[in-house]
C-alpha positions in Angstrom: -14.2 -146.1 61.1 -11.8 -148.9 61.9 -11.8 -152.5 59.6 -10.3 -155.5 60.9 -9.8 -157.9 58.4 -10.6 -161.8 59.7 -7.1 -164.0 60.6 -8.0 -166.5 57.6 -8.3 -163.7 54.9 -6.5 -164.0 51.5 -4.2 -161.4 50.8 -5.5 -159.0 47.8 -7.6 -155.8 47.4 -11.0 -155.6 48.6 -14.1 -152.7 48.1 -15.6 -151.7 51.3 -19.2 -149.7 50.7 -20.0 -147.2 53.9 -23.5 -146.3 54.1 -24.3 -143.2 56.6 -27.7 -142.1 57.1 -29.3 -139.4 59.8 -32.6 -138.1 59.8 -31.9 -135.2 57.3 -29.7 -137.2 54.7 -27.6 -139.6 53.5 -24.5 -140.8 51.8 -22.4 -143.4 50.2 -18.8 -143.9 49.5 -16.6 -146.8 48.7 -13.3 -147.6 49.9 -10.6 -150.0 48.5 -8.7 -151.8 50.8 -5.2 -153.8 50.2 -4.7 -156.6 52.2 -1.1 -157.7 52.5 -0.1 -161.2 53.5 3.3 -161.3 55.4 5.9 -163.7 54.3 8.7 -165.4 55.7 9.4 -167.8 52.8 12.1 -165.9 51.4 13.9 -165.3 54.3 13.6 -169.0 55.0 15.1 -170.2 52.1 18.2 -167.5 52.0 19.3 -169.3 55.0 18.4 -173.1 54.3 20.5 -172.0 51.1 23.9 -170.4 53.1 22.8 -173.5 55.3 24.1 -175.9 52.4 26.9 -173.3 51.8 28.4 -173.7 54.8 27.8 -177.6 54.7 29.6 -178.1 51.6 32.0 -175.9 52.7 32.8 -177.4 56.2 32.9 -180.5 53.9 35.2 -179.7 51.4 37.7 -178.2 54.1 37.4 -181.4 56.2 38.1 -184.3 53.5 38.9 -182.7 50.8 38.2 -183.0 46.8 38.4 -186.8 46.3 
C-alpha cells in the first residue's frame, strides 16, 4: 500500500483505516501516519542574523565608535 499525502496538507498525525475484503473474508486495520512539514525558517533567520553581524561589524571597523 503506498499513501501520498496531497501538496496543501497540514503537517500533524493522521489515522488511515484499510479495509480488505475477498470472497472468503475480511479485515480491518488502522494505521497512524505523521506527516512532517519541512522548514527552512530557522535556517533563514541564522543567516539574516550573522547577516547583521557582519554589517555591524564591517561598520564598526569602517568608521569607528563615534
Amino acid at each position: 500500500m503506498t499513501v501520498v499525502p496531497p501538496a496543501d496538507i497540514v503537517a500533524g498525525e493522521y489515522k488511515i483505516v484499510a479495509l480488505v475484503k475477498s470472497d472468503q473474508a475480511e479485515g480491518e486495520d488502522e494505521y497512524r501516519v505523521v506527516v512532517k512539514e519541512q522548514s527552512y525558517v530557522a535556517i533563514l533567520g541564522l543567516l539574516v542574523m550573522a547577516g547583521v553581524a557582519a554589517g555591524l561589524w564591517y561598520m564598526f571597523r569602517k568608521y569607528g565608535r563615534r
